[in-house]
N, C-alpha and C positions, 0 to 999 in steps of 0.2 A: 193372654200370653201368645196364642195363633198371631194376633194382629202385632203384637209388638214385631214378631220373630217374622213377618212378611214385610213390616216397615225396614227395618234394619238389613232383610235380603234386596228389597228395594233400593233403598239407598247406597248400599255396597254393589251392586248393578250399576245406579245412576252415575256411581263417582269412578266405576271403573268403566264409565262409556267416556268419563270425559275425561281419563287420560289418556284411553285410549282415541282420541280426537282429536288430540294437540295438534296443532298446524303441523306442517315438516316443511321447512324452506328446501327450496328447490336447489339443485344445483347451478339454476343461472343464477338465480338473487346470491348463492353464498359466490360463487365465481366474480359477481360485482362488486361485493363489499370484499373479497380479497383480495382484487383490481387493486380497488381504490386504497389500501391498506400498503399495497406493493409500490404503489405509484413514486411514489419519493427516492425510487432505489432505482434510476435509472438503466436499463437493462436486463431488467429480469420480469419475470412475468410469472403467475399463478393461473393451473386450470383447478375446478373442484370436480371431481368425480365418486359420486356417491356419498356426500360428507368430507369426501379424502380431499386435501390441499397438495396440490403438485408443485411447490419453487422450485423453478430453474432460472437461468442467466448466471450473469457474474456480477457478484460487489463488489464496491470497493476495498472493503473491510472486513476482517470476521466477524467484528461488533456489529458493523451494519448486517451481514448478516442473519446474527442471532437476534439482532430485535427484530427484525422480519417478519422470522419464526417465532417470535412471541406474541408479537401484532396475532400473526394470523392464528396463532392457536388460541386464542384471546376472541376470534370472531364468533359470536352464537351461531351452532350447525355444523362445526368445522370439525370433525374428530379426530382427525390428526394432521400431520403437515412431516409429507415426504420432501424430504431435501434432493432431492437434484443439482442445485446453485454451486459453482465456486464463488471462490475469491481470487480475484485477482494479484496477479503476485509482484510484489514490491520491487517501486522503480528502485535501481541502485545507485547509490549518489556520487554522484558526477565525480569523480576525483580531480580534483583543479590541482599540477605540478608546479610550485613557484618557490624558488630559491631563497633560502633562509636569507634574513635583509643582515643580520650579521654575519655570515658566512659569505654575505658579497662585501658587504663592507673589509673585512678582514683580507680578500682577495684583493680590494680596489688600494688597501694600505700597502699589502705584500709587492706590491705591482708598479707603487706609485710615481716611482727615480724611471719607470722605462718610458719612455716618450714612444708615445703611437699605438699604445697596447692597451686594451681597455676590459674589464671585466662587467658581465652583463646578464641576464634573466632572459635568454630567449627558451620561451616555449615552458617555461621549468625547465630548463637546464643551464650549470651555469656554464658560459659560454664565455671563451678569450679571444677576442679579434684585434686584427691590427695588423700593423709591420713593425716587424724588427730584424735585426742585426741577428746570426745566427748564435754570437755571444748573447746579443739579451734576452732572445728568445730561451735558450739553454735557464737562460737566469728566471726567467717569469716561471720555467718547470717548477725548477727547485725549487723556488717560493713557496708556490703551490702545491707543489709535491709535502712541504717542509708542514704544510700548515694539513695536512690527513682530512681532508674534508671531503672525500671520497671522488667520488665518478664528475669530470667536468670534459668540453667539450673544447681542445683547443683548436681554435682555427686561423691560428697566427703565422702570417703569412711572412716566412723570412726571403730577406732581399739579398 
């Protein structure tokens, strides 16, 4: 019974020497493979200090992001993973101004009987150029006027 009960203290020794002997990756090797984990995210960079995972930079995305942060908490050694990183924040889309093509056509019918006056898309705006007669010029108003198609830009040059 002495001998069982020294085997069994033995062995519970033996197996608690070799957990207690487990490797422990160092901060450079976890630093490397969280590098190389990061690497696809252009602009942002990981240190490890102590186990700790430090992301900073900026992504592009929140998704890129978060898989980042699961990459790296994902790496054996790494206990956790401090965010420092933004995201970068979304282009705004270009607002391109271009005049409804029926609402010019409508303008180019309204307009049609005056010789010299032309309806037109400068810039996104719709725009009235030309020469005319201070009668037809009055007349191309009220057309335009008549048809409510809000803000336009007359640049009609009366003779």
């Amino acid at each position: 019974m002495k001998k069982t009960l020294k085997m069994a203290a033995l062995a519970l020794m033996v197996s608690m020497t070799a957990v207690s002997c487990k490797k422990k990756v160092s901060d450079a090797d976890l630093t490397s493979k969280a590098t190389t984990v990061v690497a696809t995210y252009p602009g942002t960079t990981v240190e490890v200090k102590d186990g700790q995972a430090h992301l900073s930079g900026v992504f592009a995305t929140q998704a890129d992001k978060d898989a980042a942060i699961a990459a790296l908490k994902a790496v054996e050694g790494v206990k956790d993973v401090h965010d420092m990183a933004t995201v970068a924040p979304a282009t705004p889309a270009v607002e391109v101004n271009v005049v409804d093509a029926a609402v010019l056509q409508k303008v180019s019918d309204a307009i049609k009987d005056i010789k010299g006056v032309k309806a037109e898309d400068v810039a996104g705006v719709l725009t009235l150029t030309g020469t005319a007669s201070s009668a037809d010029a009055r007349k191309v108003k009220e057309s335009v006027d008549a048809l409510k198609i809000g803000k336009y830009d007359n640049k009609i040059v009366v003779k």
